[in-house]
Every structure is written in structure tokens, then in C-alpha cells.
DOTI-510997 format. One line per field, with one value per residue: z negated, x negated, y of N, C-alpha, C, O, CB in turn; residue in three letters. Coordinates in nm, 4 decimals. Glycine has a CB too. Example, Ala and Ser with C-alpha at 12.3 -4.5 7.8 and 13.67 -1.06 7.14 Angstrom:
# residues 2
n_z	c(-0.7800, -0.7080)
n_x	c(-1.3190, -1.2850)
n_y	c(-0.5690, -0.2250)
ca_z	c(-0.7800, -0.7140)
ca_x	c(-1.2300, -1.3670)
ca_y	c(-0.4500, -0.1060)
c_z	c(-0.7800, -0.7870)
c_x	c(-1.3200, -1.2900)
c_y	c(-0.3300, 0.0030)
o_z	c(-0.8465, -0.8039)
o_x	c(-1.4236, -1.3409)
o_y	c(-0.3319, 0.1138)
cb_z	c(-0.9046, -0.5725)
cb_x	c(-1.1308, -1.4084)
cb_y	c(-0.4473, -0.0598)
rest	c(ala, ser)
# end
This chain:
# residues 101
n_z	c(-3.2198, -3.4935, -3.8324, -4.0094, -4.2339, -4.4370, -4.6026, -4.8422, -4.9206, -4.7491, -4.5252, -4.3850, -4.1865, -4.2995, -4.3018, -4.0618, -4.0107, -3.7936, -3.5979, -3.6834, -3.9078, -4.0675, -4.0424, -4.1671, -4.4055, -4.4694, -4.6556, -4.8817, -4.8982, -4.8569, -5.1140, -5.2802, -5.1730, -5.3343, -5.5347, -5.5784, -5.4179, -5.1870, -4.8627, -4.6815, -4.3910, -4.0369, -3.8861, -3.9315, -4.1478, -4.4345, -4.7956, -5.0629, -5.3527, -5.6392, -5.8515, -5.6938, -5.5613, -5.7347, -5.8267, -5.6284, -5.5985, -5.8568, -5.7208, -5.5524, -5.6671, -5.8297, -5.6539, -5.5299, -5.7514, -5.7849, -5.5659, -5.2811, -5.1976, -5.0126, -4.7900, -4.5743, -4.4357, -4.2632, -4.3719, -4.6261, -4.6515, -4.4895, -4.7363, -4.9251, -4.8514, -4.8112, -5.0839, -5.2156, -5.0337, -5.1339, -5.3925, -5.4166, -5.3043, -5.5301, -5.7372, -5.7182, -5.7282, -5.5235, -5.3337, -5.1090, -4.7422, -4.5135, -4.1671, -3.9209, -3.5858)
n_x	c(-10.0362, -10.1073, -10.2596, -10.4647, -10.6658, -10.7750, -10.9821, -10.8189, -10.9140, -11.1471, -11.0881, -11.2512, -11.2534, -11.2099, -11.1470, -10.9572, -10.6020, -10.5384, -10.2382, -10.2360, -10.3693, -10.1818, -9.9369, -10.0118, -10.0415, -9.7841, -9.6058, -9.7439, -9.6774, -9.4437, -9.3366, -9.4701, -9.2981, -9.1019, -9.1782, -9.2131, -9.1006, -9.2047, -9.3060, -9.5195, -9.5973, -9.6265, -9.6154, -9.6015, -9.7238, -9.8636, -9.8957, -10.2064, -10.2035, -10.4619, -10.3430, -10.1186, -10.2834, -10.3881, -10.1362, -10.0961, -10.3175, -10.2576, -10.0282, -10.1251, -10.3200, -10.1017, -9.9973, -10.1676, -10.1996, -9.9959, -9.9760, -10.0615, -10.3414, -10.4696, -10.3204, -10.2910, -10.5591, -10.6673, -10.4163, -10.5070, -10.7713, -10.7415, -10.5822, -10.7648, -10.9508, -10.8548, -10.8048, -11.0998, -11.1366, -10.9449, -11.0450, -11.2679, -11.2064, -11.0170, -11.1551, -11.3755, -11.1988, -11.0643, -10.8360, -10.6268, -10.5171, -10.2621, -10.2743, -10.0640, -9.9234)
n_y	c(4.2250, 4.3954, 4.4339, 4.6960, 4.7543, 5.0251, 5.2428, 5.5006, 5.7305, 5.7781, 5.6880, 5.4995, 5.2062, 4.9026, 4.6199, 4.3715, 4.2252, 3.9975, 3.8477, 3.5885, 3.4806, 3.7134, 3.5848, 3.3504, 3.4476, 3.5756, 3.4638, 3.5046, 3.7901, 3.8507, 3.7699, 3.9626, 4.1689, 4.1330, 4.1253, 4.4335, 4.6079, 4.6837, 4.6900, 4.4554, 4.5232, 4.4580, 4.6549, 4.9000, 5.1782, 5.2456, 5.2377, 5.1089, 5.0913, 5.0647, 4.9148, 4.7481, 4.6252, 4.4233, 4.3463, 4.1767, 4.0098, 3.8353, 3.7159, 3.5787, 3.3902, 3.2257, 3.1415, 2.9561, 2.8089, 2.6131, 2.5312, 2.2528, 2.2841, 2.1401, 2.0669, 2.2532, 2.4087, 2.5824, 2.7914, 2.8204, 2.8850, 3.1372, 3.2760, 3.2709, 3.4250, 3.6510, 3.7327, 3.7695, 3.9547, 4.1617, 4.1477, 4.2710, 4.5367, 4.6603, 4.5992, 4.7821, 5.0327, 5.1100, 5.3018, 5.2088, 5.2483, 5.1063, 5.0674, 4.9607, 4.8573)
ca_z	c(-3.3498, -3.6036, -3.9569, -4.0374, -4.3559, -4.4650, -4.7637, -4.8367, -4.9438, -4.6799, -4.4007, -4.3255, -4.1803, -4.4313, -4.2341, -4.0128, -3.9668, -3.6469, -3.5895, -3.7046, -4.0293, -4.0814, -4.0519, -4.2648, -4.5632, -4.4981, -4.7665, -5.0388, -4.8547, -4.9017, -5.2931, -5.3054, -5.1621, -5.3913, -5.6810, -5.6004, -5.3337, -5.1099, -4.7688, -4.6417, -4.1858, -3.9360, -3.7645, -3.9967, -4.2235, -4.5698, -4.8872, -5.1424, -5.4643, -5.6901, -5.9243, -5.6399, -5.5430, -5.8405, -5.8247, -5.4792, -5.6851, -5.9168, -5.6827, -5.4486, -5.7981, -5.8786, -5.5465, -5.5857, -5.9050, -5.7515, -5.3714, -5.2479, -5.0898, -4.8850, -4.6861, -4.4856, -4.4803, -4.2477, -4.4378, -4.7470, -4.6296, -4.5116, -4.8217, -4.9912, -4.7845, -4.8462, -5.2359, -5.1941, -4.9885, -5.2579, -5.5103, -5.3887, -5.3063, -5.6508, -5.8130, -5.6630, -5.7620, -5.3838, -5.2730, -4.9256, -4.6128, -4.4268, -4.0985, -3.8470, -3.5123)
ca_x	c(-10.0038, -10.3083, -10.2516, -10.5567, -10.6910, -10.8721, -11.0100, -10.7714, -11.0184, -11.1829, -11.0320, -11.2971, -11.1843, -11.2158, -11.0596, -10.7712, -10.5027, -10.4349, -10.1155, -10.2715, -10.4489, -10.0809, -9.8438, -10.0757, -10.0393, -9.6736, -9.5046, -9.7644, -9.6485, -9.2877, -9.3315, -9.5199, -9.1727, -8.9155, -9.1994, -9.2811, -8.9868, -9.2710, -9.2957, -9.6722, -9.5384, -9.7843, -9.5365, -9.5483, -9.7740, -9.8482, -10.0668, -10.1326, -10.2934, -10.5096, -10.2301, -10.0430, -10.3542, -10.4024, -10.0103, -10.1046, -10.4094, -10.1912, -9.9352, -10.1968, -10.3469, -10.0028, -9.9469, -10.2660, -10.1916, -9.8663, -9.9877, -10.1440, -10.4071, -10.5595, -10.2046, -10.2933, -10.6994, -10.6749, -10.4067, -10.5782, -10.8895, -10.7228, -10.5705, -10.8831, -11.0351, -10.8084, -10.8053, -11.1905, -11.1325, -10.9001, -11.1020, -11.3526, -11.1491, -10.9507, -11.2616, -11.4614, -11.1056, -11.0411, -10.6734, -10.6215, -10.4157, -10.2680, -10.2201, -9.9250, -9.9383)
ca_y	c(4.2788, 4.3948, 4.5528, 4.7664, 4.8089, 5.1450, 5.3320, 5.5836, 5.8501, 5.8387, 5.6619, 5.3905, 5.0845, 4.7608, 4.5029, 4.3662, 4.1081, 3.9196, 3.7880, 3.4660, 3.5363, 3.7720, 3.4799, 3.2534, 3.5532, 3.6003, 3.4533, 3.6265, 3.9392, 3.8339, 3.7301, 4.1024, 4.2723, 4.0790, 4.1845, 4.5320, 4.6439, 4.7828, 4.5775, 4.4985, 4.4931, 4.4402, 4.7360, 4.9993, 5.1758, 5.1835, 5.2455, 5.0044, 5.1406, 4.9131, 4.8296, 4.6836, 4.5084, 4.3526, 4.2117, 4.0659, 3.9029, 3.7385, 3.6770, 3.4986, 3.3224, 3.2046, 3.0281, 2.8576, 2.7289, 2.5230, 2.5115, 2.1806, 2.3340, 2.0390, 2.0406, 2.3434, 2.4459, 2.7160, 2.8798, 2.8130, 2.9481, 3.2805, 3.3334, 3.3231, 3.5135, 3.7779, 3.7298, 3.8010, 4.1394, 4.2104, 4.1774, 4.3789, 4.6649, 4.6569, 4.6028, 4.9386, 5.0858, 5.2109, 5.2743, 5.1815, 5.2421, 5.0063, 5.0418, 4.8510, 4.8688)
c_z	c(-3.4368, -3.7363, -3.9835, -4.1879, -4.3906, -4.5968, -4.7582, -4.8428, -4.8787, -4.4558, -4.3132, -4.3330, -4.2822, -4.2951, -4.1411, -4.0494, -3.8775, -3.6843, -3.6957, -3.8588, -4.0891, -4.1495, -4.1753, -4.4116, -4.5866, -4.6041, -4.9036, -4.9964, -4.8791, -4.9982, -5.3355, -5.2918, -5.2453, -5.5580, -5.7258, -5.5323, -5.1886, -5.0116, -4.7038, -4.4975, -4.1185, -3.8466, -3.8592, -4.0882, -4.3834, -4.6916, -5.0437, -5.2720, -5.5309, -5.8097, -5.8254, -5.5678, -5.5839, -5.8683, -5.7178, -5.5326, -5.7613, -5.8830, -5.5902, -5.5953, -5.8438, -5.7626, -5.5171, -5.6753, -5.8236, -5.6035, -5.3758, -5.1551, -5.0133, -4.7987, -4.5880, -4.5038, -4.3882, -4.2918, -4.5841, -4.7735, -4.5580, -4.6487, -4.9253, -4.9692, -4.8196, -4.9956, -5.2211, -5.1627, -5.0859, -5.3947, -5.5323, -5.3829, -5.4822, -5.7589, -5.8182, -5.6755, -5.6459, -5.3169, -5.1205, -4.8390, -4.5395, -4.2982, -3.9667, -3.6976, -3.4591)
c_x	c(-10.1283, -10.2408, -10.4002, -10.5938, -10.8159, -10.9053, -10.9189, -10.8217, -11.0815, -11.1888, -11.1102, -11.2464, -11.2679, -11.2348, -10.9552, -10.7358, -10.4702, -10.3021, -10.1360, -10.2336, -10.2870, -9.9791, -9.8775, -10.0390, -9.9094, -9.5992, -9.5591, -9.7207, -9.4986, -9.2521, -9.3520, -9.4346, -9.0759, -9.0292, -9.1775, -9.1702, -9.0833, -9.2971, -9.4302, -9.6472, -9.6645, -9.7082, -9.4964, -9.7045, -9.8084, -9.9230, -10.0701, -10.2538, -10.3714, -10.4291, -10.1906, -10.1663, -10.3743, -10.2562, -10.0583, -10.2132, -10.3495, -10.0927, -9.9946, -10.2615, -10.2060, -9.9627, -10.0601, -10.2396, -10.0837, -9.8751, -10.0594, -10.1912, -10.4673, -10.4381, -10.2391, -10.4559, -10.7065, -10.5931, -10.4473, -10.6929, -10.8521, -10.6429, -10.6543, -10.9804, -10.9981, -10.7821, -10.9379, -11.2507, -11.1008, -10.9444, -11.2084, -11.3454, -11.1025, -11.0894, -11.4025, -11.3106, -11.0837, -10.9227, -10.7051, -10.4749, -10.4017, -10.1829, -10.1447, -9.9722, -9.8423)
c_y	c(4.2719, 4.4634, 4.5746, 4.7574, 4.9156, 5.1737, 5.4654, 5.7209, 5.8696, 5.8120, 5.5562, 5.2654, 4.9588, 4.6417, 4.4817, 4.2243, 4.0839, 3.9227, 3.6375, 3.4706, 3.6383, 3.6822, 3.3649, 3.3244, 3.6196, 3.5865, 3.4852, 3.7285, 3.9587, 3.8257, 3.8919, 4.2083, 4.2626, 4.1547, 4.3470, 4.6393, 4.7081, 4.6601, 4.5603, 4.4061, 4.5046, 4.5476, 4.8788, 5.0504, 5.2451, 5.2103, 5.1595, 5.0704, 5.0197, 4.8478, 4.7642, 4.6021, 4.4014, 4.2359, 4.1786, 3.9877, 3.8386, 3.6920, 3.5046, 3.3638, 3.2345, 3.1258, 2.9694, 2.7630, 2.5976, 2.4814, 2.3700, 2.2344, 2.2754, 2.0400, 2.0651, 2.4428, 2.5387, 2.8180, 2.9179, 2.9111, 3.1623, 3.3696, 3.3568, 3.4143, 3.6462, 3.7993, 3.7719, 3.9429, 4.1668, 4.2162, 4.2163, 4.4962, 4.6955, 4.6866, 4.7962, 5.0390, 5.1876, 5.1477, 5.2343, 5.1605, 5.1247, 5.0184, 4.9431, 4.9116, 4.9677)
o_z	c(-3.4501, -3.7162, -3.9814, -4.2563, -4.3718, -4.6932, -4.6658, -4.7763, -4.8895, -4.3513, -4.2027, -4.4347, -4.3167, -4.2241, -4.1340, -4.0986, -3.8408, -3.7801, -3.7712, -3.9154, -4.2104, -4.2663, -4.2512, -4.5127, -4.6798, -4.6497, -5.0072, -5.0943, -4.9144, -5.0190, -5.4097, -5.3517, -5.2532, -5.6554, -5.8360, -5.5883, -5.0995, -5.0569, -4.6596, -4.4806, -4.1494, -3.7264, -3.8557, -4.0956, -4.4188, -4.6721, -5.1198, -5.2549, -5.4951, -5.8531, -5.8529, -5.5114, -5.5193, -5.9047, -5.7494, -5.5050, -5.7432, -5.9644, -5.5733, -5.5872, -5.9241, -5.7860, -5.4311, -5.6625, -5.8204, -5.5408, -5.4782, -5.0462, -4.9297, -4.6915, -4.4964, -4.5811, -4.4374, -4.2787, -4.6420, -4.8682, -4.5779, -4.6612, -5.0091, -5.0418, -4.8506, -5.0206, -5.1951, -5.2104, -5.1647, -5.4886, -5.6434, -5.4288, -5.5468, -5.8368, -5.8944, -5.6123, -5.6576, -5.2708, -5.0503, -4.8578, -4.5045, -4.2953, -3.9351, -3.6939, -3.3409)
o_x	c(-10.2152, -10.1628, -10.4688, -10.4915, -10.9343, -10.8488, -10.9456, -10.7745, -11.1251, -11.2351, -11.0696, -11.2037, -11.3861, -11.3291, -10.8642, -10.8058, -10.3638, -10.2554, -10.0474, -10.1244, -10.2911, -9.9410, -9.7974, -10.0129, -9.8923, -9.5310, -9.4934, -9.7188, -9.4452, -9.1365, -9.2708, -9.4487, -8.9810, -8.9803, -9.1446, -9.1530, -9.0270, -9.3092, -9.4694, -9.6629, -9.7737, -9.7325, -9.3911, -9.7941, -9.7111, -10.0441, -9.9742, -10.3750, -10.3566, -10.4567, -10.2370, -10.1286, -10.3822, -10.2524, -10.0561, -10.1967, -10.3920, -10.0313, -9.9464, -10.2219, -10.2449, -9.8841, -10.0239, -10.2619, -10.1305, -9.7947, -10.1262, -10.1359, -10.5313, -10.4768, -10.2445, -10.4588, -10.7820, -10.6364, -10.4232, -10.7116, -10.9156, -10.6429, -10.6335, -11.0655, -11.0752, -10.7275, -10.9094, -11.3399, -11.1877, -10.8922, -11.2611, -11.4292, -11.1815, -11.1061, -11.4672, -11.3272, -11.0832, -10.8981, -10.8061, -10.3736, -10.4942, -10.0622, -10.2078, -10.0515, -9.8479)
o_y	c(4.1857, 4.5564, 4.4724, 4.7538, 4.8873, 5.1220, 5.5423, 5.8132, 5.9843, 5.8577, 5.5203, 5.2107, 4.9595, 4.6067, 4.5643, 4.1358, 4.1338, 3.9843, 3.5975, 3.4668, 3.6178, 3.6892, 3.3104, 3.2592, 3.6982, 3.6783, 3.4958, 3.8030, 4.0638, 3.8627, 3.9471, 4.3149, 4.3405, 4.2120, 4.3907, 4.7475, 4.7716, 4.5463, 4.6683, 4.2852, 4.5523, 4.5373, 4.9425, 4.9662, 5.3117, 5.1992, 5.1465, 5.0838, 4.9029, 4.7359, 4.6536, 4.4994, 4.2969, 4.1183, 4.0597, 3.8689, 3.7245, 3.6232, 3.3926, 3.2476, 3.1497, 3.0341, 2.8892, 2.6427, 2.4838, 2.4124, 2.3557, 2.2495, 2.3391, 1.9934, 1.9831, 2.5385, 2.6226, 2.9325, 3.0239, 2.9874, 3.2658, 3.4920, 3.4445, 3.4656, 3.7370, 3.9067, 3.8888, 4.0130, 4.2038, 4.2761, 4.2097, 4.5738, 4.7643, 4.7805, 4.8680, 5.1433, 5.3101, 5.0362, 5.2402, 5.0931, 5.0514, 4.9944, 4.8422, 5.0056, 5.0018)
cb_z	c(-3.4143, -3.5142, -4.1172, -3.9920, -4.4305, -4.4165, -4.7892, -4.8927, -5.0243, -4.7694, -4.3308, -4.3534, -4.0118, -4.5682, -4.3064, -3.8123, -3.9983, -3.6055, -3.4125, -3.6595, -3.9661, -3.9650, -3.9075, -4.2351, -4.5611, -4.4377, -4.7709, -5.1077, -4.6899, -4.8709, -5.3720, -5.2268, -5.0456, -5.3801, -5.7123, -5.5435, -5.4271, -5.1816, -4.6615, -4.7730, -4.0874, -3.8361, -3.6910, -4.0906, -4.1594, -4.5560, -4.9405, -5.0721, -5.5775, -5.7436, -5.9958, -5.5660, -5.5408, -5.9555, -5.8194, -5.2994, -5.7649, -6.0067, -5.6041, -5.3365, -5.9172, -5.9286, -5.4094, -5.6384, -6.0803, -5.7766, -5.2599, -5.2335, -5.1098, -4.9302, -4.6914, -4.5095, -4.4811, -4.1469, -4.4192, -4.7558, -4.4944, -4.3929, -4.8439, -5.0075, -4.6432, -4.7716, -5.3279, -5.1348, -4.8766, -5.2686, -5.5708, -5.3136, -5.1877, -5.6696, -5.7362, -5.4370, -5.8924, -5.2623, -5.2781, -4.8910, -4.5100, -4.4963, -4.1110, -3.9047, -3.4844)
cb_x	c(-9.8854, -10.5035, -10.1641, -10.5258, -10.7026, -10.8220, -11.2034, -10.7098, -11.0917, -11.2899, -11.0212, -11.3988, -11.1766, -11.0047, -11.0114, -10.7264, -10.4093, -10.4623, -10.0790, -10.4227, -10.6343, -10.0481, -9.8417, -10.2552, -10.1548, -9.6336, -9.4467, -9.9231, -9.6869, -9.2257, -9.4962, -9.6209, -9.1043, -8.8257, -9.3462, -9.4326, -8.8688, -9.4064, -9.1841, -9.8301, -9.4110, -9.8425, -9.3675, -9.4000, -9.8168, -9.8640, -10.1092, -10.1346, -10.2047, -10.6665, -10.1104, -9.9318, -10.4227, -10.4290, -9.8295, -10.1533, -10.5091, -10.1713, -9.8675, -10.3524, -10.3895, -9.9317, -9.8742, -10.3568, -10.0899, -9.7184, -10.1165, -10.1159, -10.4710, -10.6245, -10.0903, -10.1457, -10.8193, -10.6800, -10.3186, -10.6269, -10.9758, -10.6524, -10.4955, -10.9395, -11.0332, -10.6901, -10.7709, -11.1975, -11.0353, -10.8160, -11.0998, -11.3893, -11.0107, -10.8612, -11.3313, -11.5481, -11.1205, -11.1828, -10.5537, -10.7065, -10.4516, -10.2363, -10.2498, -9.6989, -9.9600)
cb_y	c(4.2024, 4.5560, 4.4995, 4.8858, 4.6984, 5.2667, 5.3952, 5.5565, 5.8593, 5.8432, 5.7896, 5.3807, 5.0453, 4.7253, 4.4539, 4.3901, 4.0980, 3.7375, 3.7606, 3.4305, 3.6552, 3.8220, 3.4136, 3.2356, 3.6963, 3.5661, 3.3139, 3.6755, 3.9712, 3.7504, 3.5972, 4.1332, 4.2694, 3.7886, 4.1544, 4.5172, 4.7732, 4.8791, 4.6004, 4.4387, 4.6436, 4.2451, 4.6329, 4.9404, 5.1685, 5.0638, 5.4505, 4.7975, 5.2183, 4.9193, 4.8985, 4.7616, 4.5188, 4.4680, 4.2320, 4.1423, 3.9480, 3.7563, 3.8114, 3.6263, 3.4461, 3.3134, 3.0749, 2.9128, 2.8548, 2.6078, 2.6585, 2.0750, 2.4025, 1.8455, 2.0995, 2.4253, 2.3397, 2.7312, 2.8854, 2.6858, 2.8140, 3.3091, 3.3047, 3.2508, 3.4949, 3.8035, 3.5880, 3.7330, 4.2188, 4.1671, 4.1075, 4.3728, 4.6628, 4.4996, 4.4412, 4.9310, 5.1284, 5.2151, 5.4359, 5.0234, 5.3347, 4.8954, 5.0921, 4.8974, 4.7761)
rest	c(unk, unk, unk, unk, unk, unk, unk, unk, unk, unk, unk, unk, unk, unk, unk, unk, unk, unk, unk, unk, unk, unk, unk, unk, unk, unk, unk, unk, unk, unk, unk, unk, unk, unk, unk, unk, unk, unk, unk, unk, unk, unk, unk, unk, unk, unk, unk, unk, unk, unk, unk, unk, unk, unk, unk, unk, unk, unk, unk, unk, unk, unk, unk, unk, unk, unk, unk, unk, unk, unk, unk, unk, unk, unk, unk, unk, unk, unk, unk, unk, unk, unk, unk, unk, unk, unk, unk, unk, unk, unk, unk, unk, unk, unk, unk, unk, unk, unk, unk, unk, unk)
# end
């Protein structure tokens, strides 16, 4: 299982998600469906504009704030990782595809 991530405009790949790195970013991806209704599947695909980036930045910011993050340092470290992408993309104001396997 991989989710993709592209530039929508012009279809270059960004990034992916293992399975791993997926599972670790599940439950911001689950906070991001109950906010937004839009589902981000490693089996489907998807497009996430930079408004809805920006809620997954303050969604991911917001479970920081209340997370003990020494618990769990590799999921710590992939959710920063992916706060980072995201705020690179968001920032260069480039929608992006996401594709599921």
C-alpha cells in the first residue's frame, strides 16, 4: 500500500506514504475526515487544495500541543515530517493529488 502525492497542475510526484509512515499519520487523517468530511485512503484517490492543507496543519499543530511526544519518536518524527511537506506545498500555494493504490 503507497499513497502518492503530486502537484496537481502539473502532475509531478512530491512524495509518498508507506504503509508505515500511513498508519503513524492515521489518526490526523481521521481528525481531517470528522473536520472536513473528505477521507485521505491509501486505496483511493483524491485532491487536497491548500485550504484543506492548511486544516491538516492545524490539525497536526493541535495534536502536538496535547501529544506527549517522547512516548512514540518514530511517530512523532513522521508527523513532522509531514507537517514540513505540508508546509511547503501550502506555502508555494500548490494543490495536490493524492494518489491510493
Amino acid at each position: 500500500m503507497a499513497l502518492d502525492f503530486h502537484r496537481l497542475d502539473n502532475s509531478d510526484y512530491l512524495f509518498g506514504l508507506d504503509t508505515a509512515k500511513y498508519n503513524m499519520l492515521e489518526e490526523i487523517f481521521e481528525t481531517f475526515k470528522h473536520w472536513t468530511g473528505l477521507a485521505i485512503d491509501p486505496y483511493t484517490d483524491n485532491r487536497l487544495s491548500v485550504d484543506h492543507q492548511k486544516i491538516l496543519l492545524r490539525i497536526i499543530d493541535d495534536y502536538v500541543a496535547i501529544t506527549d511526544l517522547k512516548r512514540d519518536k518514530s511517530k512523532t518524527t513522521a508527523i513532522l515530517e509531514f507537517r514540513g511537506l505540508l508546509t511547503y506545498l501550502s506555502t508555494n500555494n500548490w494543490d495536490i493529488e493524492l494518489l491510493g493504490d
